[in-house]
C-alpha positions, 0 to 999 in steps of 0.5 A, spaced: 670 286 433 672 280 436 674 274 433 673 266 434 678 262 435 676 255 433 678 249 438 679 242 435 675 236 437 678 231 441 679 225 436 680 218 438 680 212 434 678 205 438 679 198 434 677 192 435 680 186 431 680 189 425 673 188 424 670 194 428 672 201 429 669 207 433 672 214 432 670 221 436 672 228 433 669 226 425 667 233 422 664 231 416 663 224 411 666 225 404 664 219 401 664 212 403 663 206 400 664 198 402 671 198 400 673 205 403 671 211 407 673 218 407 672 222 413 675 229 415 676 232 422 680 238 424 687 233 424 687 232 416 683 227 412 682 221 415 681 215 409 680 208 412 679 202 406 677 195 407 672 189 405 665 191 406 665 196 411 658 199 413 657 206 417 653 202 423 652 210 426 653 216 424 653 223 428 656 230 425 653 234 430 657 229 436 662 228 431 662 220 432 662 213 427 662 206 427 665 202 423 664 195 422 668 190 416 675 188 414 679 194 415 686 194 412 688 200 412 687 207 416 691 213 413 692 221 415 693 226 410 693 234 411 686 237 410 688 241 403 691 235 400 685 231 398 681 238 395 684 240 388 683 248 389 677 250 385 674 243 385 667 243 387 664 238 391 659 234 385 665 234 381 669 229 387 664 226 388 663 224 380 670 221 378 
């Protein structure tokens, strides 16, 4: 039986002014709101916060974002950190 081995997008960030930001290897979308948006791709938990930050395109399938708003802040956290084991996806979504 063979095994698959699991090989990382290529992930890129590109901002412009602070006001726009194009990003490649997104994975999936946690949650997203006009003050912070949480997106996960194979190099950890990627949290953005701003000021009216709107998702202008979104496509998991290719792995790309847009961004446009005040961005204040771009963070990188390990993928387990922002899950607490055991915690389902409705019970994140709800605090």
């Amino acid at each position: 039986m063979e095994e698959k081995i699991k090989q990382k997008r290529s992930h890129k960030v590109h901002m412009e002014d602070r006001s726009r930001m194009e990003m490649t290897g997104i994975t999936d979308v946690i949650s997203f709101d006009l003050n912070k948006v949480i997106l996960e791709s194979d190099y950890g938990v990627i949290t953005i916060k701003g000021a009216n930050l709107h998702v202008n395109r979104l496509s998991v399938e290719k792995g790309e974002l847009d961004i446009d708003g005040s961005i204040q802040a771009l963070e990188y956290s390990d993928a387990g950190s922002y899950t607490k084991k055991g915690e389902s996806l409705m019970s994140r979504l709800f605090k």
